[in-house]
N, C-alpha and C positions, 0 to 999 in steps of 0.2 A: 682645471684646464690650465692654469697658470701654472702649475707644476710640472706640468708638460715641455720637451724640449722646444724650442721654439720652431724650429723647419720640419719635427713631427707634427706641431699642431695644425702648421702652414699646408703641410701634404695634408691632413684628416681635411681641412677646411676645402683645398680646392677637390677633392674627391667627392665631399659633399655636395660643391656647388651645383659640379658637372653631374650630376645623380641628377642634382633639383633644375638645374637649365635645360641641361643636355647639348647636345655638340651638332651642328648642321651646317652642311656643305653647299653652298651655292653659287659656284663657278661664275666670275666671267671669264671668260673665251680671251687667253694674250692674242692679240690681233700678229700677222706674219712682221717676223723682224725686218723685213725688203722696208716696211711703212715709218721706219723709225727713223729721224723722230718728229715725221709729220702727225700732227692729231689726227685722233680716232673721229668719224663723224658719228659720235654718239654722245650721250648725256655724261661724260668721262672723262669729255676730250683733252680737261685740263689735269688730268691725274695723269703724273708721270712717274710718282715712286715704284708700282709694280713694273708696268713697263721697261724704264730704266734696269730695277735687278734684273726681271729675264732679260734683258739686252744683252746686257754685261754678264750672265750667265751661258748666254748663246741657246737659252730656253724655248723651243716652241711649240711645247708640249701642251696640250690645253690644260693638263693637269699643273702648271707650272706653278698658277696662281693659288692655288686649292693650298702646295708643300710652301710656299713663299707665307700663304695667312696661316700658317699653322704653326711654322716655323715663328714667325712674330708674335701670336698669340702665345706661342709658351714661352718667350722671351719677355711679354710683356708682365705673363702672372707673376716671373721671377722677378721681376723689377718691383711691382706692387710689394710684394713679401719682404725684400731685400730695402728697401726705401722707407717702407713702414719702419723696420727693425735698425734702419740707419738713423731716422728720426726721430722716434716716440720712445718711450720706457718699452717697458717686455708687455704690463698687462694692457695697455693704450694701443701698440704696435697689434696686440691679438686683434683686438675688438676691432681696429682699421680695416684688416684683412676680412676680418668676418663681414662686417657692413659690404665693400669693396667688391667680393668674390662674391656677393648675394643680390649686386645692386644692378641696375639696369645697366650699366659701362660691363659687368660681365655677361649680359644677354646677349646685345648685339656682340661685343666678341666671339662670344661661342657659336651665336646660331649664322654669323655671315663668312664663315669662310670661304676662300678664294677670289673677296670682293676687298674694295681698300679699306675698310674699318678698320682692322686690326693695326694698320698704320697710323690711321687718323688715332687710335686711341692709344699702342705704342707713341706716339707722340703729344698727347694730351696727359698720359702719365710723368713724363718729362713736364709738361709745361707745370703743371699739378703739384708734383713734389718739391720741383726743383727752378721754379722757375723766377724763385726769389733772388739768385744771382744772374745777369743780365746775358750774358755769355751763355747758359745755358739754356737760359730763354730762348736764346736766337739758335741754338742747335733744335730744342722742340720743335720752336718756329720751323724751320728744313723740312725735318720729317712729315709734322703735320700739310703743311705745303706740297709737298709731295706726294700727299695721301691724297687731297681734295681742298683746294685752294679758298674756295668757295667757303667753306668750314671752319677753314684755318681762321680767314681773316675776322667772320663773326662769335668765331673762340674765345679770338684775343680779345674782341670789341666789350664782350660779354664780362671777362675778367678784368677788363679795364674797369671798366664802370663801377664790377665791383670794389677794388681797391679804392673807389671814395667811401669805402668803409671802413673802421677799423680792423675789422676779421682778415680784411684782403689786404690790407694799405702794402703791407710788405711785397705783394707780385707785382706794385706798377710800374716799376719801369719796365721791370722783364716783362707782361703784358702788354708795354706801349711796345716795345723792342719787337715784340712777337706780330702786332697787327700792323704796327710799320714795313716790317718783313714782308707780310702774308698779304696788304694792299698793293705793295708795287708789284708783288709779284701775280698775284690775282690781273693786275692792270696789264702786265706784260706777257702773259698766256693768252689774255684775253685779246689781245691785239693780233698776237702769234697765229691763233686759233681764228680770227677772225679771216688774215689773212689768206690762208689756208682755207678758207671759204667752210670753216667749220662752228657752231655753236657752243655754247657753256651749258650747265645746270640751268643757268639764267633762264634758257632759250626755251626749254622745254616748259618753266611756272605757268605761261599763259594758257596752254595744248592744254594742259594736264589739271591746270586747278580747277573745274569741277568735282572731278575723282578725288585730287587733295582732300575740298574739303567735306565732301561726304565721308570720307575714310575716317575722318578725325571726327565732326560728328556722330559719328555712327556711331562710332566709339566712346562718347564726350569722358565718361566717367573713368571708364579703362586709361582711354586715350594718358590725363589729368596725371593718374596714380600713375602708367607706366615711366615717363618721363624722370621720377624721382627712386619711384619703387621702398626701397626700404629707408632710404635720404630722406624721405618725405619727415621722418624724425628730428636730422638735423634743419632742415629748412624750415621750420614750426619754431624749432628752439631760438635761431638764428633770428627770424622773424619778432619774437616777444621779447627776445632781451636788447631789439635795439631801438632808437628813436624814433619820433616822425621822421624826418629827414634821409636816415636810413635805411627807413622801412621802405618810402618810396625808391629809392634807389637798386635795394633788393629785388624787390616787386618788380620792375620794371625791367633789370639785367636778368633777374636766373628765375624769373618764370614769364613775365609776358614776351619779351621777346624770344625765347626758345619756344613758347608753344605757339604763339605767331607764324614762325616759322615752319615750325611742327605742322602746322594746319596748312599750309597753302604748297605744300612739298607731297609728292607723294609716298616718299618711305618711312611717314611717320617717326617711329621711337627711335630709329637708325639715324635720322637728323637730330632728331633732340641729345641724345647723345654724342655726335657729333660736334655739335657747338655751346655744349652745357660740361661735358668730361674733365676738360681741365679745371674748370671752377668750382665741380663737388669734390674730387680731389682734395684741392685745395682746404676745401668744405670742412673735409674728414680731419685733413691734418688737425688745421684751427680747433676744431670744436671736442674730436674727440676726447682731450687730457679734459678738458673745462666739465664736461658732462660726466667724467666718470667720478673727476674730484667731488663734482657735486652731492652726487648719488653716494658715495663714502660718507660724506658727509653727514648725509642726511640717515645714515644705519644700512645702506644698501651695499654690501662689498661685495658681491658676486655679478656685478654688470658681464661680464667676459658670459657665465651663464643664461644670464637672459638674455643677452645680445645674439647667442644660439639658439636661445627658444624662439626669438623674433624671426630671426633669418629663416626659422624652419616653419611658422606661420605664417609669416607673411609674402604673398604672393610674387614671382620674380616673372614676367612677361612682357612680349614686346607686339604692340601693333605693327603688322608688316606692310610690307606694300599693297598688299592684295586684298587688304583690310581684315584678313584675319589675327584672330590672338593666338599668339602661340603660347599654352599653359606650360605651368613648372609640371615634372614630371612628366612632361609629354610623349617621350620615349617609351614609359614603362607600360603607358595604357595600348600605346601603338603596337608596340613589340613584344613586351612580355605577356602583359594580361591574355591576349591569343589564346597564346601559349597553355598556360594555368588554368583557361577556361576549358581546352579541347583536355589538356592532362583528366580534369575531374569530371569530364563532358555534359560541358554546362555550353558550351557552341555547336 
């Protein structure tokens, strides 16, 4: 596979992923431009990136939102690809993409179209790759912002914390830059929005968290593993090779408080993702070169191979809102198997 061009491998990898994800469409509704730019009164109110482009599009098609997440979602893969290959060696940059395009940041991608993920994580790939120079932080910061305010601001919170680690040290200022951003501006929508005689995210936690957190227990073990998905590898390695001191620090930024969160929200893996994206990201960069040196090392030189056997065993699904799990391959059984069964008629 290393012998492979590298934007051939990149195309085989994301062709695989979307086989093993698959692609789903779930509209919201752009509200009529006459409302612009009073908030929406719904759980949204403070997301104005789609809004904005259909504004400035003169879009008021309900399909608008659906071609805008589509359009970002393959903007976003090329960036993953492109940013792997700007930063890493040729065989480090494979194995990124592989992990990346298998991990829960490509689930919700793929299966929330026409809704603001694709933005929120279009802009968690910025803070991610790039958010070690400070200036580019604060352009993540934007987008993310734009995406879901709410998100943005416990993103940065999240990769702040971790930078009192060594693996992260290098994002903090661009991480303080991002949640300094993502607080005032969270504070000034919320004001906006208040105004307006309209609610946040906030507004709905109370309504809603029984269902939160039945959704999430119901789930406990799914729940646990969807959140990291195939990362659950570097979060284990990350975990043993650091200190007391670090350990609790870890612990407490990139997994209790994202499943905290995870739990008392109702869209599950779509929130964890959401305020966990930019910091495995980051994750991948750091640790990938260190783990593969390792394995070299140690007599192992085909990692880029087993990192595809993982990716193809190991389960890629997200707990949704509705509390169901959506499995890899889910397409095939929905739509093909039918098929294959009436072909040999076995339905």
């Amino acid at each position: 596979m290393l012998s492979w061009p590298y934007w051939g491998f990149a195309f085989a990898v994301v062709i695989f992923s979307f086989a093993k994800i698959g692609f789903t469409i779930r509209p919201l509704n752009p509200d009529p431009l006459s409302t612009f730019p009073t908030p929406q009164p719904t759980w949204s109110a403070l997301s104005y990136g789609m809004r904005t482009l259909t504004w400035i599009g003169g879009w008021e098609d309900p399909s608008a939102y659906t071609f805008l997440s589509i359009a970002i979602t393959g903007a976003s893969i090329i960036l993953i690809i492109y940013f792997s290959k700007l930063l890493m060696s040729s065989e480090d940059s494979r194995i990124a993409i592989l992990l990346l395009l298998t991990s829960p940041i490509a689930v919700v991608l793929y299966n929330n179209q026409g809704r603001h993920d694709a933005l929120m994580i279009l802009g968690s790939i910025l803070l991610g790759f790039l958010g070690r120079r400070t200036w580019l932080a604060a352009i993540a910061a934007v987008v993310m912002i734009s995406a879901n305010p709410e998100q943005a601001l416990l993103s940065a919170g999240i990769l702040l914390a971790c930078s009192f680690t060594p693996t992260f040290q290098a994002w903090r200022r661009g991480a303080l830059v991002a949640l300094v951003m993502s607080t005032v501006s969270f504070l000034a929508l919320s004001i906006w929005a208040q105004a307006s005689g309209v609610g946040s995210r906030l507004t709905y936690i109370r309504s809603l968290f029984g269902d939160s957190i039945y959704g999430f227990f119901s789930n406990l073990s799914l729940s646990l593993y969807a959140g990291f998905g195939i990362l659950w590898v570097l979060v284990v390695y990350l975990l043993v090779h650091q200190n007391h001191k670090q350990k609790m620090i870890t612990l407490i930024a990139l997994t209790i408080i994202p499943f905290t969160i995870t739990m008392i929200t109702l869209d599950q893996t779509r929130v964890f993702v959401g305020v966990a994206a930019a910091t495995l990201i980051a994750l991948v960069l750091q640790l990938t070169p260190l783990i593969r040196a390792e394995l070299h090392a140690s007599g192992h030189p085909n990692v880029i191979f087993w990192t595809f056997i993982a990716a193809v065993l190991l389960p890629s699904f997200e707990v949704s809102v509705d509390h169901v799990v959506r499995p890899p391959f889910a397409w095939f059984f929905a739509e093909v198997l039918p098929h294959i069964q009436q072909a040999i008629g076995l339905s």
